[in-house]
KETOR-82025 format. One record per residue (C-alpha): x, y, z. Coordinates in pm, whole numbers, padded with zeros to 5 digits, always signed. Example, Ala and Ser with C-alpha at 12.3 -4.5 7.8 and 13.67 -1.06 7.14 Angstrom:
2
+01230-00450+00780 +01367-00106+00714 
END
This chain:
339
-05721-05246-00814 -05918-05379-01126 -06151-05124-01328 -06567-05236-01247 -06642-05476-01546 -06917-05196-01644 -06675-04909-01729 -06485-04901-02020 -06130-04837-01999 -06151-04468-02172 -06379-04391-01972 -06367-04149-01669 -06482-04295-01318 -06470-04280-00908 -06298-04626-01037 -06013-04492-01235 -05960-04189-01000 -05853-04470-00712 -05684-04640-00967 -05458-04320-01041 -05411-04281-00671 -05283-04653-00645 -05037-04598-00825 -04889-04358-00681 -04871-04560-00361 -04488-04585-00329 -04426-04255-00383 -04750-04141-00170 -04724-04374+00115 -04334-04274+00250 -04517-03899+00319 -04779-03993+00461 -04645-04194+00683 -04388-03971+00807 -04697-03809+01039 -04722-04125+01223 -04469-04233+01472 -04346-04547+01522 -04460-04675+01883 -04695-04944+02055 -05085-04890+02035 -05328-04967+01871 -05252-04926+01441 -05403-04659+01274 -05658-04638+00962 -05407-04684+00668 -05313-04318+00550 -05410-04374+00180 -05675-04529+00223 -05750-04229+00404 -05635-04006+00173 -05848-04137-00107 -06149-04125+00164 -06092-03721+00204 -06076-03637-00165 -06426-03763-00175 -06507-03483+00083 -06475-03265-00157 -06782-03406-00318 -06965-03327+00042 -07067-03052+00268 -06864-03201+00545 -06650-03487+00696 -06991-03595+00885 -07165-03582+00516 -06843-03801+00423 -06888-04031+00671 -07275-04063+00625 -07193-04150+00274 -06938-04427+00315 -07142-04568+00533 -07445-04556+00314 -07233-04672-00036 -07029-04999+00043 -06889-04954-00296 -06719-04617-00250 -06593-04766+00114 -06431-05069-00090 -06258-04846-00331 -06091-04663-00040 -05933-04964+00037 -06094-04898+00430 -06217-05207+00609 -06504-04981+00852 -06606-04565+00846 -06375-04409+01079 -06546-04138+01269 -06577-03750+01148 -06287-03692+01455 -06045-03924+01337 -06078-03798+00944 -06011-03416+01103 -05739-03592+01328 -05608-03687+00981 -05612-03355+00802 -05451-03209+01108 -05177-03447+01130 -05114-03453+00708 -05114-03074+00741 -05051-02860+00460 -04648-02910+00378 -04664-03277+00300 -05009-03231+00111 -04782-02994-00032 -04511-03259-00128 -04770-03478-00276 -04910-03211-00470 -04552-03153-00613 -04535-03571-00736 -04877-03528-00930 -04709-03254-01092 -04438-03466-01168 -04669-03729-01291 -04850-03469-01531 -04493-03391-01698 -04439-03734-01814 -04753-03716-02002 -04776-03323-02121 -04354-03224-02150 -04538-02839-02188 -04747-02844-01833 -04696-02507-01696 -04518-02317-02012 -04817-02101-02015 -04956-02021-01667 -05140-01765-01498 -05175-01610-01160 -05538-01570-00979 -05609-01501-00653 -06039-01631-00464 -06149-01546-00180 -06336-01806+00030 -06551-01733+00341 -06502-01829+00652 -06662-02108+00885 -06684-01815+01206 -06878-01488+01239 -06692-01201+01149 -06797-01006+01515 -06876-00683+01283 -06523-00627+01224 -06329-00688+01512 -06130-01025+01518 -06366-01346+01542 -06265-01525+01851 -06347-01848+01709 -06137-01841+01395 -05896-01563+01468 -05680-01590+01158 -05961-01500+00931 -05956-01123+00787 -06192-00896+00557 -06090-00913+00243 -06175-00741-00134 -06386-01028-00309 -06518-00826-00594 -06740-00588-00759 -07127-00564-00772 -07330-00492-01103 -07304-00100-00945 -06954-00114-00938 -06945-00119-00520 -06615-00329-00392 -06780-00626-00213 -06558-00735+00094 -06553-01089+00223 -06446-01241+00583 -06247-01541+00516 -05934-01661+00337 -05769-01634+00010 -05625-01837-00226 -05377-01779-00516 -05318-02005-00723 -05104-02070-01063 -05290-02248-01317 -05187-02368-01644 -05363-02240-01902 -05394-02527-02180 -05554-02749-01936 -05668-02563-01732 -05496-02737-01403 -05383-02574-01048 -04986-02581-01047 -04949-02464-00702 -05081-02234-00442 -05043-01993-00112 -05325-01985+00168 -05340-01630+00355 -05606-01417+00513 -05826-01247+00284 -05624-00918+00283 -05328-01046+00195 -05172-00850-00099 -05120-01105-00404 -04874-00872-00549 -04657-00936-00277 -04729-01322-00325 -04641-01349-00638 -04305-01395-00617 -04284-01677-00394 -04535-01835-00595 -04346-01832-00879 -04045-01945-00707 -04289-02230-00642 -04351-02326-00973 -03969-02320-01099 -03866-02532-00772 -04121-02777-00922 -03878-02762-01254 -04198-02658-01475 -04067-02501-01821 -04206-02159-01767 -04292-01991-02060 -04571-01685-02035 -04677-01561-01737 -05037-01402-01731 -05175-01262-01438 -05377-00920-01345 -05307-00573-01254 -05294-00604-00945 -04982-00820-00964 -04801-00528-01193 -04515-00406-01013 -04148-00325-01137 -04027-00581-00914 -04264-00870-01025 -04208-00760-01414 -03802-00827-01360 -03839-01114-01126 -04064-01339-01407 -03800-01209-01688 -03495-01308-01453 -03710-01653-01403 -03674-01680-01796 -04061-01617-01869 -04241-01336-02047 -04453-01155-01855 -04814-01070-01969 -04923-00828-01648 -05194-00599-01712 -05103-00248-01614 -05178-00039-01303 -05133+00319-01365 -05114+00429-00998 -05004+00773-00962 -04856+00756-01370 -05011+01045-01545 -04848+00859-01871 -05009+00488-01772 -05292+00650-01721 -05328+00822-02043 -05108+00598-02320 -05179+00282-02128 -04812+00205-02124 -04524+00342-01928 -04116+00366-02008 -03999+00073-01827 -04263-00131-02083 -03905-00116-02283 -03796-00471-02073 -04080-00630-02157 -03987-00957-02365 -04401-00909-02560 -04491-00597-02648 -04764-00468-02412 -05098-00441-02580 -04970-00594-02921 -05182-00881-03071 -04937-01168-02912 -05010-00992-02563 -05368-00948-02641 -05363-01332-02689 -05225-01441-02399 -05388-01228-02116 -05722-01360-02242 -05571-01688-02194 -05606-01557-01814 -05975-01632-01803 -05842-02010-01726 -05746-01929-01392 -06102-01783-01304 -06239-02098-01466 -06000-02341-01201 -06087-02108-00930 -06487-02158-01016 -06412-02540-01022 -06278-02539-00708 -06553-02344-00528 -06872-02537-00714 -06721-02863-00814 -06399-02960-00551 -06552-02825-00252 -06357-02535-00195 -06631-02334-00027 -06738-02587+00210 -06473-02489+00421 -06606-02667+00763 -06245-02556+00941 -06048-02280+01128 -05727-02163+01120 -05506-02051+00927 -05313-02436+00917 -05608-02608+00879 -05754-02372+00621 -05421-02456+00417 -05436-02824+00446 -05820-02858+00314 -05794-02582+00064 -05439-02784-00051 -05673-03116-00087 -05881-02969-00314 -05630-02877-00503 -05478-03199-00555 -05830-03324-00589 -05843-03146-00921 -05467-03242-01005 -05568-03595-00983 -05875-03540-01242 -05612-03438-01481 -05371-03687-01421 -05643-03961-01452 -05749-03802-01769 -05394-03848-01882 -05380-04173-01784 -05637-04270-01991 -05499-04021-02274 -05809-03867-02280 -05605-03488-02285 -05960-03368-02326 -06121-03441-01981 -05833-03286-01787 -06046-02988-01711 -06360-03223-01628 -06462-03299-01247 -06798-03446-01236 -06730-03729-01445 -06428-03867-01247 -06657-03884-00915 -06910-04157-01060 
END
């Protein structure tokens, strides 16, 4: 696919976004098509082309607003590679049958993309958990019986300090911190405890062979467990403390077993790196205002994980289109990659 005559080539674009997912297409196309069995009928849509069709929902309110706008912009339609606008059924036929392990997959060859260009993607990395709300009324508590997976969960705190609670789903997600890029994620209810998620998200993050260096994440992530577990990984951890029931946490702001940590806890290297955690809020804000996050138009706890796992490829593909270009500098950009 050729660059539009009008753009230069350091410059970002819907054009060099398609271009990015191109070439990818031998490594892309084998999962995709895996979700389609081989049999007599009449052939379906081609998957990229749907793929690159749903990462521009995430610059709609919906998959009818998708639609509506590929049928209104021949130019975005051509760059998909589609001949005609499937229907809003067949592109939620297509999520569905995708699903969220081999968006998953994908996710995991961007990241193997971005290494080639930055060797130190995900040396420095933090941990951050959003809450998004669901599409289903929350029947004043009791279980919705149109989106039954969905749960109350803690959100976070008004200007008076009240706990604000929020019926949906949450993502956590580990970011890297120089570029400010989602490494990987875990879709649960909204009361799930990300504590208890860390460690398989960090067992995420090594399968993907990333050279883990620091990680930062929040207090409530600080557990003896999750302290040894990123050490035994071969990464500092930078945790904030949770005094619980510690009369001594609560009044030194450290505690005995702060002896195993690699970084001295509160020390100026420490200091630096947990405000490197503000990245992860800054990915997570991204997500929601720029990638479509919170236009979740789905149900389900599957489903949920499949769109919420597009959008966070959608932002992987930003950076890797950024890198393409070497232009290190736009890897944390959105906007301009969706003109």
């Amino acid at each position: 696919m050729q660059v539009s005559d009008s753009q230069s080539p350091q410059n970002p674009s819907i054009e060099q976004l398609m271009v990015t997912l191109e070439s990818l297409r031998s490594e892309i196309k084998p999962v995709l098509d895996e979700a389609y069995c081989q049999r007599l009928g009449r052939p379906p849509y081609d998957a990229l082309a749907m793929l690159k069709a749903l990462f521009y929902r995430t610059r709609t309110q919906s998959l009818r607003q998708l639609c509506q706008e590929l049928r209104s912009n021949p130019r975005l339609l051509g760059l998909t590679g589609l001949s005609k606008v499937p229907s809003h059924q067949t592109f939620s036929n297509f999520v569905t049958r995708i699903g969220e392990e081999r968006l998953r997959r994908i996710s995991g060859l961007v990241v193997g993309e971005l290494r080639k260009y930055w060797p130190d993607f995900g040396e420095i990395m933090s941990v951050d958990g959003t809450v998004v709300k669901a599409y289903a009324r929350n029947n004043r508590g009791i279980r919705s019986t149109t989106d039954p997976d969905a749960r109350f969960g803690y959100k976070e705190h008004n200007p008076s300090g009240k706990p604000i609670f929020e019926f949906g789903y949450r993502l956590t997600i580990a970011t890297d911190d120089r570029y400010e890029v989602p490494i990987t994620g875990v879709t649960t209810p909204a009361n799930a405890n990300e504590g208890r998620l860390y460690p398989g998200i960090l067992r995420q993050v090594k399968n993907l062979g990333l050279p883990l260096g620091v990680v930062v994440a929040d207090a409530q992530y600080d557990s003896r467990k999750n302290l040894w577990l990123t050490i035994a990984y071969g990464a500092k951890p930078v945790i904030q403390l949770n005094p619980r029931a510690s009369k001594m946490a609560k009044l030194t702001g450290t505690r005995r077993s702060d002896a195993i940590l690699p970084i001295r806890r509160n020390s100026p290297e420490w200091k630096r790196y947990a405000a490197m955690r503000s990245a992860s809020e800054r990915v997570n804000s991204a997500l929601k205002d720029h990638v479509g996050l919170k236009t979740l138009k789905t149900r389900r706890l599957q489903r949920v994980a499949a769109f919420f796992w597009a959008c966070m490829l959608t932002k992987q593909l930003f950076a890797l289109s950024a890198a393409r270009l070497g232009r290190n500098d736009l890897s944390r950009s959105v906007l301009p990659w969706c003109y």
